[in-house]
DOBABA-957477 format. One line per field, with one value per residue (C-alpha): residue number from 1; residue in one letter; y, z, x. Coordinates in nm, 3 decimals. Layout:
! DOBABA-957477
resi: [NUM, ...]
resn: [A, ...]
Y: [Y, ...]
Z: [Z, ...]
X: [X, ...]
This chain:
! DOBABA-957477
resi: [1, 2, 3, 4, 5, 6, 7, 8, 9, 10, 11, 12, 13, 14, 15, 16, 17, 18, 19, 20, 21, 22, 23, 24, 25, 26, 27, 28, 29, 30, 31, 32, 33, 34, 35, 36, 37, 38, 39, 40, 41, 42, 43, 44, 45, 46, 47, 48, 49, 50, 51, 52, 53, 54, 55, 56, 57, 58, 59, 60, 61, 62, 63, 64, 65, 66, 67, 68, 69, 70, 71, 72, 73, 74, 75, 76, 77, 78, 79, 80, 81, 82, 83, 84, 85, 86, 87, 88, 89, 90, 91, 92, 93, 94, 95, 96, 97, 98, 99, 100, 101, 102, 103, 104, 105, 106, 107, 108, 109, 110, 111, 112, 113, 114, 115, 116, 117, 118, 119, 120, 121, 122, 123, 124, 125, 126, 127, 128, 129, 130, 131, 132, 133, 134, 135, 136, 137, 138, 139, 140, 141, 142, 143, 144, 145, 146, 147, 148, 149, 150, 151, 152, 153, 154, 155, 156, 157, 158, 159, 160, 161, 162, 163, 164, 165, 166, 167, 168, 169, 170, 171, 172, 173, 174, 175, 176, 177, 178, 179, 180, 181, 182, 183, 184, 185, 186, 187, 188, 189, 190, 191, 192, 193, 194, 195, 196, 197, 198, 199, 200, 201, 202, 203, 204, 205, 206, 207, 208, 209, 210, 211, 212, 213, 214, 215, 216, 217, 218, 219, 220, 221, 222, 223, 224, 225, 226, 227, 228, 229, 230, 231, 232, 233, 234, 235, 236, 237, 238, 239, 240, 241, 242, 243, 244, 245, 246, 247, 248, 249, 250, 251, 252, 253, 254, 255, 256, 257, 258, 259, 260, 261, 262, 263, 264, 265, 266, 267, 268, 269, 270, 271, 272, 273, 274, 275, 276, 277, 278, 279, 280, 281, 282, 283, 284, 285, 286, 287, 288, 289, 290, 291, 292, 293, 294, 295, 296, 297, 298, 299, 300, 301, 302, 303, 304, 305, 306, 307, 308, 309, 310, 311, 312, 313, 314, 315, 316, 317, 318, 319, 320, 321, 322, 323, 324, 325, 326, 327, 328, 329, 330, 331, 332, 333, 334, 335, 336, 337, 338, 339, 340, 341, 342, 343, 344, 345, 346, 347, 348, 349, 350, 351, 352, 353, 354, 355, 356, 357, 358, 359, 360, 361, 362, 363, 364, 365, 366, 367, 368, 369, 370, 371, 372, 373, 374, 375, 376, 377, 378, 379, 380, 381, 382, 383, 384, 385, 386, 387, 388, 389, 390, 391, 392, 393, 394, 395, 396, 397, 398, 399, 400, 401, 402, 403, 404, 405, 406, 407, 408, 409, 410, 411, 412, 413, 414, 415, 416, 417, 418, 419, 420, 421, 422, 423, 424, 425, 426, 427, 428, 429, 430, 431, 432, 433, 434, 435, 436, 437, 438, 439, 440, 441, 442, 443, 444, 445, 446, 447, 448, 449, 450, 451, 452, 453, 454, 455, 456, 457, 458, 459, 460, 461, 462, 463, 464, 465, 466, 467, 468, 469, 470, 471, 472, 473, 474, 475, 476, 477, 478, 479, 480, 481, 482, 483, 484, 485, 486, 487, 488, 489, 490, 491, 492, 493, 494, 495, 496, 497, 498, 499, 500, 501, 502, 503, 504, 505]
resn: [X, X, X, X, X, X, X, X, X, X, X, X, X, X, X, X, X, X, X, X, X, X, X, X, X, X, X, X, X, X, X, X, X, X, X, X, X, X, X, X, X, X, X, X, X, X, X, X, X, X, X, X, X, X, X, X, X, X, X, X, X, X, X, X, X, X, X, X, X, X, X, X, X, X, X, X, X, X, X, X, X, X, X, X, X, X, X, X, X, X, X, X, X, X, X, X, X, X, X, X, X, X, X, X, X, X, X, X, X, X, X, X, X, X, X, X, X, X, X, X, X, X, X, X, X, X, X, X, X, X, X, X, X, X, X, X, X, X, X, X, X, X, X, X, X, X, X, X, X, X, X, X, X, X, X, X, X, X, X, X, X, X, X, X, X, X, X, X, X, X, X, X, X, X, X, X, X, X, X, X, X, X, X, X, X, X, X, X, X, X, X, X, X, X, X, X, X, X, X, X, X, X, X, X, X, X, X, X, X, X, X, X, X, X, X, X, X, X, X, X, X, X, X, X, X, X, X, X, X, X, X, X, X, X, X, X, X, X, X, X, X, X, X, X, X, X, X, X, X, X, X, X, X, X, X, X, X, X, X, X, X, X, X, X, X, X, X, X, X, X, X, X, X, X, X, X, X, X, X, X, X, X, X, X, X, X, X, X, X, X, X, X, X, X, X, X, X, X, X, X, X, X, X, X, X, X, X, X, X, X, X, X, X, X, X, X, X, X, X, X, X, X, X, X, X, X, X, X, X, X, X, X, X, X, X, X, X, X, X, X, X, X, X, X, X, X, X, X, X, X, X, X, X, X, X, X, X, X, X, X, X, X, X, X, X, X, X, X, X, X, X, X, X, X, X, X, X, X, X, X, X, X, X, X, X, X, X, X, X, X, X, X, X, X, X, X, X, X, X, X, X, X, X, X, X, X, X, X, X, X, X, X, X, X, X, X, X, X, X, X, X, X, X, X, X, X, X, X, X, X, X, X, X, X, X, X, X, X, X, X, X, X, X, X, X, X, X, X, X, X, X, X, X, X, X, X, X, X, X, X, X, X, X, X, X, X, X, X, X, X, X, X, X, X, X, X, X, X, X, X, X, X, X, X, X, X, X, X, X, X, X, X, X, X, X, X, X, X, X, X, X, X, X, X, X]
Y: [0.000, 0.339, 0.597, 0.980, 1.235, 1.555, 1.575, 1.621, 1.846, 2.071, 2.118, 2.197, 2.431, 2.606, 2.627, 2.769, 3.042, 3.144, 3.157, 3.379, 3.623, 3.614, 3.729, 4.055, 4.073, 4.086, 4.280, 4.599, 4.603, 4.613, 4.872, 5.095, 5.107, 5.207, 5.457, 5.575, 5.589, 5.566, 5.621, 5.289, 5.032, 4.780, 4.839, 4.846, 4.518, 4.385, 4.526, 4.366, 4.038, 4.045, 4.131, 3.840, 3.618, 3.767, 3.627, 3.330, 3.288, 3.395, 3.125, 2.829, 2.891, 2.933, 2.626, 2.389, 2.550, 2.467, 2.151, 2.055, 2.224, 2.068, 1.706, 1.746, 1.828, 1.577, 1.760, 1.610, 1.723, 2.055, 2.058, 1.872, 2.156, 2.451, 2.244, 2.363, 2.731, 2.716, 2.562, 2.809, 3.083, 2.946, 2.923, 3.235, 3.431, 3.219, 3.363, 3.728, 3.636, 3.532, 3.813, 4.113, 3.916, 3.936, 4.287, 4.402, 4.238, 4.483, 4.775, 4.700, 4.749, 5.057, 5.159, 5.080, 5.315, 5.605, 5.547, 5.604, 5.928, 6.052, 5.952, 6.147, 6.423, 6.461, 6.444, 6.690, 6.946, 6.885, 6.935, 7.240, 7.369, 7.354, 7.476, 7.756, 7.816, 7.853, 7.944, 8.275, 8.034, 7.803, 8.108, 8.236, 7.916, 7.831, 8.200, 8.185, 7.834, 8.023, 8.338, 8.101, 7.907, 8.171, 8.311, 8.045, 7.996, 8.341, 8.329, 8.078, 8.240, 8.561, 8.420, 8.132, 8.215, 8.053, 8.226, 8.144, 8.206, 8.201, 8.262, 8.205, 7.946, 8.235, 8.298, 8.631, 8.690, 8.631, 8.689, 8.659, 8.595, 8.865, 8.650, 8.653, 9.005, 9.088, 8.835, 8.987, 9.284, 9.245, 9.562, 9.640, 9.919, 10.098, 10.002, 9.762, 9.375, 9.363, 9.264, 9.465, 9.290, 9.082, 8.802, 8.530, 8.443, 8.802, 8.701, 8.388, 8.408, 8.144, 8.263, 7.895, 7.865, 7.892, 7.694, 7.440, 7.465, 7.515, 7.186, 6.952, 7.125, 7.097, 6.702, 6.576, 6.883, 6.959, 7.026, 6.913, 7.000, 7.106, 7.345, 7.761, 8.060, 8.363, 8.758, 8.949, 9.258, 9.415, 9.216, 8.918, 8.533, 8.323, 7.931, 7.797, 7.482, 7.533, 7.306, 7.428, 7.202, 7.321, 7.439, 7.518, 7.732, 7.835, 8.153, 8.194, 8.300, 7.969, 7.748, 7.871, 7.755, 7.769, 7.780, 7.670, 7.830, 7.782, 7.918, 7.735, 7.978, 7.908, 7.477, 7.529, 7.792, 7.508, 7.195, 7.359, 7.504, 7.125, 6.935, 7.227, 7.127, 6.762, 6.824, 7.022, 6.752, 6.489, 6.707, 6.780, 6.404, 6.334, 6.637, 6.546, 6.202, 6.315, 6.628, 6.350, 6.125, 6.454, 6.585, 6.353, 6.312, 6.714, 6.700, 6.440, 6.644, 7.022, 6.832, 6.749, 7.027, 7.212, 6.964, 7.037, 7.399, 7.407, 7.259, 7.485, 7.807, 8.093, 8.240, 7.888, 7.814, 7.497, 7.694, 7.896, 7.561, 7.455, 7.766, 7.730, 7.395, 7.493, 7.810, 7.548, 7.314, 7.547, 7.667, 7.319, 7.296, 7.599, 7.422, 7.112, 7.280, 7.478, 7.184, 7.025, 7.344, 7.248, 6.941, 6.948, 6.844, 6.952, 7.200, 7.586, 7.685, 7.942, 8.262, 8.481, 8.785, 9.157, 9.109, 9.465, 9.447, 9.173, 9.355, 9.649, 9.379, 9.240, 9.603, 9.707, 9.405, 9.391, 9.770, 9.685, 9.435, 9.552, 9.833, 9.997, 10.350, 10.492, 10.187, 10.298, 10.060, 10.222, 10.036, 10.069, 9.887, 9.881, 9.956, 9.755, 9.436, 9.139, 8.953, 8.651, 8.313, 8.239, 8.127, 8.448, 8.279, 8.123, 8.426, 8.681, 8.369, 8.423, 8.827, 8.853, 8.599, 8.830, 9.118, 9.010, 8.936, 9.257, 9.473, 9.221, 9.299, 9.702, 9.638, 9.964, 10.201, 10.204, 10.134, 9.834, 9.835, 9.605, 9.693, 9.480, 9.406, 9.206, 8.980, 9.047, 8.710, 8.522, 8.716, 8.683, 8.892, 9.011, 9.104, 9.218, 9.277, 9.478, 9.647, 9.847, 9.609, 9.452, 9.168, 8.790, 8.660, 8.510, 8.184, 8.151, 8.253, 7.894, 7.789, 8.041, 7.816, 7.546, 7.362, 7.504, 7.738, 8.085, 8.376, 8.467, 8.449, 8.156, 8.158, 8.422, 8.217, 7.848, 7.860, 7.710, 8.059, 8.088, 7.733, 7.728, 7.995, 7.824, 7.558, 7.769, 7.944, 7.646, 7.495, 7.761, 7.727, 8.039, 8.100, 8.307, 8.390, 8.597, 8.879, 9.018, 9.208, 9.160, 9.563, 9.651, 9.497, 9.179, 9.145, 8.817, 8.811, 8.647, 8.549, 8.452, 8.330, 8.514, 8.462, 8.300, 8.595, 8.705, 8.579, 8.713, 8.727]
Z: [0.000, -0.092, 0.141, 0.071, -0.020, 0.060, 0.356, 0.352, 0.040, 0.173, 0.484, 0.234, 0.026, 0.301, 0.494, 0.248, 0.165, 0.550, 0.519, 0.240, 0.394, 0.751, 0.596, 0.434, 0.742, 0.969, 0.725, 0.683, 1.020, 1.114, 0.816, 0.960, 1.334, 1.169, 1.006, 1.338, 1.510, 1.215, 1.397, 1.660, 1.544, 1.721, 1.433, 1.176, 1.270, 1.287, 0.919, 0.775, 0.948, 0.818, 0.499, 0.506, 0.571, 0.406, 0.071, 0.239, 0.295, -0.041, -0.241, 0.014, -0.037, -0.384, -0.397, -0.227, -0.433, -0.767, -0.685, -0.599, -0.937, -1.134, -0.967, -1.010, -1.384, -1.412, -1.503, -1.219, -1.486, -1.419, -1.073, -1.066, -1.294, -1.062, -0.744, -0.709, -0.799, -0.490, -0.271, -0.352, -0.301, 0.067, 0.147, 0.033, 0.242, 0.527, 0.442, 0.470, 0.818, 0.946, 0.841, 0.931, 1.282, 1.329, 1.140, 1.370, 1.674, 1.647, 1.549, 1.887, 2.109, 1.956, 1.978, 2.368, 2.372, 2.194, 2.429, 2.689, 2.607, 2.502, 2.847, 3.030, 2.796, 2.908, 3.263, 3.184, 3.054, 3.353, 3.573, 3.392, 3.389, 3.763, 3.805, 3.550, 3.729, 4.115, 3.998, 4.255, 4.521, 4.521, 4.520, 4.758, 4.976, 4.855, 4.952, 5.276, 5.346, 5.247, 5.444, 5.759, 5.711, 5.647, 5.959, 6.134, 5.974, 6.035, 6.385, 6.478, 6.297, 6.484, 6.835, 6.845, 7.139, 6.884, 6.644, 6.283, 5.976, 5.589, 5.412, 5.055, 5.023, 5.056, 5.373, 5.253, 5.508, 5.353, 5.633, 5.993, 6.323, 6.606, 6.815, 6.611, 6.524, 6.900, 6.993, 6.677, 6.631, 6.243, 6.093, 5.710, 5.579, 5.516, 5.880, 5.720, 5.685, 5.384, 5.496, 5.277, 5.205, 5.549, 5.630, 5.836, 5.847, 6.002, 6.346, 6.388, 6.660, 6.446, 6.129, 6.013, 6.153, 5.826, 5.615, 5.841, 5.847, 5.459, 5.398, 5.636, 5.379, 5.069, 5.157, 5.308, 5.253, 5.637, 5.940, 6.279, 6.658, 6.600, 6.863, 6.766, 6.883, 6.817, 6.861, 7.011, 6.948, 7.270, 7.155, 7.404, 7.271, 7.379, 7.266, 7.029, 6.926, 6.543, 6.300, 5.923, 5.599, 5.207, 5.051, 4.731, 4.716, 4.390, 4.531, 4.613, 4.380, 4.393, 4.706, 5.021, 5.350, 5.656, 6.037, 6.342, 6.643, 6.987, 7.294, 7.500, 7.726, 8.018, 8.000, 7.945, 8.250, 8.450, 8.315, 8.444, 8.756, 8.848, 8.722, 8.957, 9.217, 9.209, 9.195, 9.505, 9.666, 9.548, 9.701, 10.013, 10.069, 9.981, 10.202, 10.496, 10.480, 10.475, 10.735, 10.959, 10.933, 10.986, 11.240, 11.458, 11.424, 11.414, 11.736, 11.878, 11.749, 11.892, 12.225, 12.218, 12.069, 12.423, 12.642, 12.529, 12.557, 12.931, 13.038, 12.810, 12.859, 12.644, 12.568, 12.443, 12.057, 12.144, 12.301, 11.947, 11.749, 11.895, 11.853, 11.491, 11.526, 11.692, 11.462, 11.176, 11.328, 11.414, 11.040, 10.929, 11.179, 11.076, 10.714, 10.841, 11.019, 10.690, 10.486, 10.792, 10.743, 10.364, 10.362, 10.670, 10.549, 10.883, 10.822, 10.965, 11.273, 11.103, 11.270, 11.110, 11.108, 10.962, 10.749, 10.761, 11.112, 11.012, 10.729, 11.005, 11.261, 10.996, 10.839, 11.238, 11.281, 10.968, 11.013, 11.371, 11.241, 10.898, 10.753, 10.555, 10.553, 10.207, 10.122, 10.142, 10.221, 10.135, 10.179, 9.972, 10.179, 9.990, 10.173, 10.398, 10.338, 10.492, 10.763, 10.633, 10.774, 10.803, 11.071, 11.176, 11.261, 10.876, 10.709, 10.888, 10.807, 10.420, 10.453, 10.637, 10.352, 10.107, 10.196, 10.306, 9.977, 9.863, 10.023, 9.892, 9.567, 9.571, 9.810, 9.922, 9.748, 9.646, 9.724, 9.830, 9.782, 9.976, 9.846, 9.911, 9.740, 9.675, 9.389, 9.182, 9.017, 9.294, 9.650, 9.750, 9.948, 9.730, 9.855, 9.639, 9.755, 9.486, 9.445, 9.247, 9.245, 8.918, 8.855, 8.797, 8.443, 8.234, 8.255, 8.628, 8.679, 8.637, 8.902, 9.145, 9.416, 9.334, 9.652, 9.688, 9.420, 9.456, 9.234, 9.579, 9.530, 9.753, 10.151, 10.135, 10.103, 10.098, 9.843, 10.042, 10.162, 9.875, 9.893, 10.235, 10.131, 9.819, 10.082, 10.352, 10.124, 9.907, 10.284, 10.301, 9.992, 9.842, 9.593, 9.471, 9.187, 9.063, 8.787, 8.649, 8.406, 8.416, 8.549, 8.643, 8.988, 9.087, 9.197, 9.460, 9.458, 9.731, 9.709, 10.056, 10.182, 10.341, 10.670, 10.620, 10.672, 11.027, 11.202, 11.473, 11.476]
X: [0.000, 0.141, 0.093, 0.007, 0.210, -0.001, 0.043, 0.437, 0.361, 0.118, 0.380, 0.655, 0.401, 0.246, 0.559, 0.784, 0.494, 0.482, 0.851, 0.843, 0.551, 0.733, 1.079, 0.891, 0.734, 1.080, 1.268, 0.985, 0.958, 1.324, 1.327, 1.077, 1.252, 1.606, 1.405, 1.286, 1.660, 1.937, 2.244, 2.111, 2.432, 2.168, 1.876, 2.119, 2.287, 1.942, 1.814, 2.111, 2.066, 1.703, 1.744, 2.031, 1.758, 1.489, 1.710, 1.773, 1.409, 1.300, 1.604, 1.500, 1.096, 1.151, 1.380, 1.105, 0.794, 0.989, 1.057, 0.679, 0.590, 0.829, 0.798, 0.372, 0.448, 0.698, 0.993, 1.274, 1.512, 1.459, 1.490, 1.805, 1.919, 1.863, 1.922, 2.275, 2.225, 1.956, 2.175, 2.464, 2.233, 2.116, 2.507, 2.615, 2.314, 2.458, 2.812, 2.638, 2.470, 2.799, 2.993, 2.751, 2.777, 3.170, 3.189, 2.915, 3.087, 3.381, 3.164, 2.954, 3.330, 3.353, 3.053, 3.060, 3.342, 3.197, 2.902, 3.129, 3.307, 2.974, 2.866, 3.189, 3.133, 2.792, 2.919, 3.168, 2.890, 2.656, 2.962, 3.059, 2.746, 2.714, 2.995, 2.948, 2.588, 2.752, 3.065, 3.060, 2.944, 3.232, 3.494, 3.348, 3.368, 3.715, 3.843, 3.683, 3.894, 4.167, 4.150, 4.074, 4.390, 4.582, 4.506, 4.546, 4.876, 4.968, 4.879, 5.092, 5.381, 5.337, 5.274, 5.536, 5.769, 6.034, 6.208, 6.042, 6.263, 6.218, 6.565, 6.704, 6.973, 7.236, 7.108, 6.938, 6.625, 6.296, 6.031, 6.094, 5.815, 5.758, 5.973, 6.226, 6.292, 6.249, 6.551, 6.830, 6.658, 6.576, 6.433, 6.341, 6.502, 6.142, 5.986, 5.779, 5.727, 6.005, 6.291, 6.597, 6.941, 6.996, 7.163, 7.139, 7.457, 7.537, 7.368, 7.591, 7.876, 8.103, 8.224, 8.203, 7.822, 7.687, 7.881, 7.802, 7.426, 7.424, 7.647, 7.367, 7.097, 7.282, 7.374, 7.047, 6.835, 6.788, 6.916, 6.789, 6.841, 7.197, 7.322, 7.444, 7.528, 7.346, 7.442, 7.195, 7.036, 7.252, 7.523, 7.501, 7.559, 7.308, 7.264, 6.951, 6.859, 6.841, 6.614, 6.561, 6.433, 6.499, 6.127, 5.947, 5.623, 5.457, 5.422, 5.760, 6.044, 6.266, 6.407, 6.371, 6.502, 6.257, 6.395, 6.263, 6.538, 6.464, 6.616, 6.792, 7.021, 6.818, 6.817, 7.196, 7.243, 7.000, 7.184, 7.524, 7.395, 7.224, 7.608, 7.747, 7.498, 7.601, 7.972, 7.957, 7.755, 7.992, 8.278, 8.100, 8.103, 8.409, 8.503, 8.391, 8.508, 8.804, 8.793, 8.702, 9.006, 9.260, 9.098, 9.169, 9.527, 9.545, 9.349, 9.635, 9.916, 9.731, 9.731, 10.080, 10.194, 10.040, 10.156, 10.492, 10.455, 10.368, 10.719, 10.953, 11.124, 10.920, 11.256, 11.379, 11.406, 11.250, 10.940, 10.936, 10.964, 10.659, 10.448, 10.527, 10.365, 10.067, 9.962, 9.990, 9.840, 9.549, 9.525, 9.495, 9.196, 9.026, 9.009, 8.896, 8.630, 8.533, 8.519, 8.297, 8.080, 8.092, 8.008, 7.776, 7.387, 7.238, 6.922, 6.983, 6.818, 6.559, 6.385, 6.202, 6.426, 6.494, 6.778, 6.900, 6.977, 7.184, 7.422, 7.397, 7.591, 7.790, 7.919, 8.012, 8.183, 8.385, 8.479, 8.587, 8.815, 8.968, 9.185, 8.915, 9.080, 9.004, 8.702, 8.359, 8.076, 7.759, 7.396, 7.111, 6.794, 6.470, 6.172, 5.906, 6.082, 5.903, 6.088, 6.330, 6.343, 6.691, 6.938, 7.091, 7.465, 7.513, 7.393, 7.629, 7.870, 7.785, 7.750, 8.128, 8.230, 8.141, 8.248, 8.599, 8.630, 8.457, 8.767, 9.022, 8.886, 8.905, 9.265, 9.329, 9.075, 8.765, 8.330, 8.145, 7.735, 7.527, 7.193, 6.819, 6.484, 6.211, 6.210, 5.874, 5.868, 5.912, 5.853, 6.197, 6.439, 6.742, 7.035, 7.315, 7.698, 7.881, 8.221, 8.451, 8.726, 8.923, 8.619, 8.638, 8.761, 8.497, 8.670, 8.662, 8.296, 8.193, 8.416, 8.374, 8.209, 8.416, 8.609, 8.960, 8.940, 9.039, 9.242, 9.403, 9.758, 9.902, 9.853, 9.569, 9.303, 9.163, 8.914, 8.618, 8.449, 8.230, 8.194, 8.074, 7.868, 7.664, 7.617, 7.448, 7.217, 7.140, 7.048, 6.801, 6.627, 6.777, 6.991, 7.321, 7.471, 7.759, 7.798, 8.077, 8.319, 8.674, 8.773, 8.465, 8.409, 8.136, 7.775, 7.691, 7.352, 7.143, 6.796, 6.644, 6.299, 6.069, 5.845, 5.508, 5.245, 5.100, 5.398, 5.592, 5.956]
């Protein structure tokens, strides 16, 4: 039994006519949206992808109609004629498909891209349109930041207790703090903020200071915590702690070189007063270990030496031998009992006290005892001081000190000022010995109070006085300090405590 063919030719028919009417369909539709949006590189892929296959659909349905016609008319001849030509068209549409979709593939990256920078550009406009449209706004804002950090800037610049420096790398002075003109005395040429033709390098104390602090810049392009001396407006060196770095601004005219210089002077002065502290106190306990071990035998031979004495003849050379004995023997005493005194830690028997009746006791008994023909000792007592606590005995101790060597100072001629205050800073009693005499050298002011030191020639004086001295008033909580000028006399200056209020002497 053969079976029917219509149904598998009515498929083919009808099929390949829906094929056909579809593909016109597609390909006037993707027509009319690229007609809508012609620069879309989506529609236009599409329209050629559709028209691609709108051929393909038109050579295939054409292919299969033929064939039914010519195999219901009986013509199989034909058919196998055109067969290839229809297959070659149905390839070569295929060929077009494929190569609108890889030509298209590299057209969509770009077009991605040029999506892209239109899509920054546009973000650029609205930005610049913004900024265009609040433009007065954001100066505005931005100039108020500025003027507040300037000032704050500023204000630290001009209130900094530290020197603050802007130079050139020649050293030439660019701009200089408050603090800093104050300390070297830097002035502009019209009284103004410039600053004309000045140099650093001119308020160094070492010729060499410079070269110095420009090789550490040059090398590692800063300098830190390195140690100078600087000439003062009065002329006076004093010590700074000097820190600088090398600096570009735009808004400067090349390299600059700012400074940070602190002061110092005072930590030095504190940090040599606290070693001399400590020396002493080392010496004061080496001192009295040894004051200790000679006294005794000095006490042995004194003993003696008296013993001795009571059976000779005073006319006897024998009876002078040991006289000579016994002064020496009582001059090595008297040092053994000042280094005692030196060295001794025990605290002062304090009274509240008016220390000008004190200098008045001291300046009777000193005139009482000492050549002071053609010396004047004048007194210059400031008024309604308090009452000090001190122990009466060790000050006149320190006060007869002083002044001895006061008059051995001026030798034969000449003025010695013992003159008080109060100390504003601090509410202390002052009190300030001063004569005309030729001065301590600058190189023996640091050892002044040191154990066995003195510029008396030899036999005229121990040295431990003003050692003894720095003891006592260090004992009381005070202090003293000397100044002085080679030619032009010295200053000991005392500074004492004073009674608690309401109390009675």
């Amino acid at each position: 039994m053969t079976a029917s063919l219509i149904p598998i030719w009515s498929v083919d028919v009808v099929g390949s006519i829906l094929m056909i009417v579809f593909a016109f369909v597609s390909y006037g539709m993707s027509l009319r949206l690229k007609k809508r949006d012609p620069n879309n590189i989506i529609l236009t892929y599409l329209l050629w992808v559709c028209l691609a296959l709108f051929v393909f659909a038109i050579s295939r349905s054409a292919g299969h109609l033929l064939k039914q016609i010519f195999l219901l008319i009986d013509r199989r001849d034909l058919w196998t004629a055109i067969q290839p030509f229809s297959g070659a068209v149905n390839t070569f549409t295929f060929i077009v498909v494929a190569s609108v979709t890889l030509f298209f593939e590299r057209t969509w990256v770009i077009y991605g891209t040029i999506l892209k920078d239109r899509q920054a550009l546009q973000n650029a406009h609205e930005e610049l349109l913004y900024l265009n449209q609040n433009l007065e706004q954001l100066v505005e804002k931005r100039t108020e930041a500025l003027v507040i950090s300037e000032q704050k800037y500023r204000r630290i610049f001009e209130v900094s207790k530290d020197m603050i420096l802007v130079t050139r790398r020649d050293g030439r002075i660019v701009n200089i703090n408050p603090a800093g003109r104050n300390m070297i005395d830097v002035q502009s040429a019209s009284g103004g903020e410039a600053l004309d033709h000045q140099y650093f390098r001119d308020f160094l104390s070492g010729p060499g200071d410079w070269g110095a602090i420009s090789r550490h810049i040059e090398n590692r392009g800063f300098i830190s915590s390195e140690e100078f001396d600087l000439v003062l407006k009065n002329g006076v060196r004093r010590r700074v702690l000097l820190s600088g770095s090398l600096a570009k601004s735009p808004s400067e005219d090349g390299e600059t070189i700012h400074f940070l210089i602190k002061d110092i002077e005072q930590r030095r002065l504190m940090q040599k007063q606290m070693a001399q502290a400590d020396k002493l106190a080392s010496i004061g306990e080496l001192s009295s270990g040894i004051a200790h071990e000679i006294n005794n035998p000095l006490g042995i031979i004194l003993g003696y030496t008296q013993l001795l004495l009571r059976g000779e003849d005073a006319e006897s050379d024998r009876f002078n031998d040991l006289k000579t004995i016994e002064k020496h023997v009582q001059s090595c005493k008297a040092i053994v009992e000042d280094l005692l005194n030196f060295a001794r830690t025990s605290s002062p028997q304090k009274e509240n006290l008016d220390i000008h009746d004190i200098i008045e006791d001291v300046i009777g008994f000193v005139r009482h005892h000492s050549n002071l023909e053609n010396i004047d000792i004048n007194t210059d007592f400031g008024p309604r001081l308090p009452l000090a606590r001190i122990d009466e005995k060790k000050i006149k101790q320190v006060l007869i000190n002083l002044l001895m060597n006061a008059i051995h100072a001026v030798e034969r001629e000449g003025t010695i000022t013992i003159a008080t205050g109060i100390n504003a800073a601090t509410g202390r009693i002052t009190v300030e010995v001063s004569d005309t005499g030729h001065g301590i050298a600058k190189e023996n002011l640091s050892r002044i109070f040191d154990p066995f030191f003195t510029t008396k020639p030899t036999g005229e004086g121990t040295g431990l006085g003003l050692s003894v001295s720095y003891g006592i008033i260090k004992g009381h909580g005070g202090n003293i300090s000397v100044k002085s000028e080679p030619g032009q006399g010295a200053a000991f200056t005392l500074t004492l405590p004073v009674s608690p209020p309401n109390s009675g002497r």
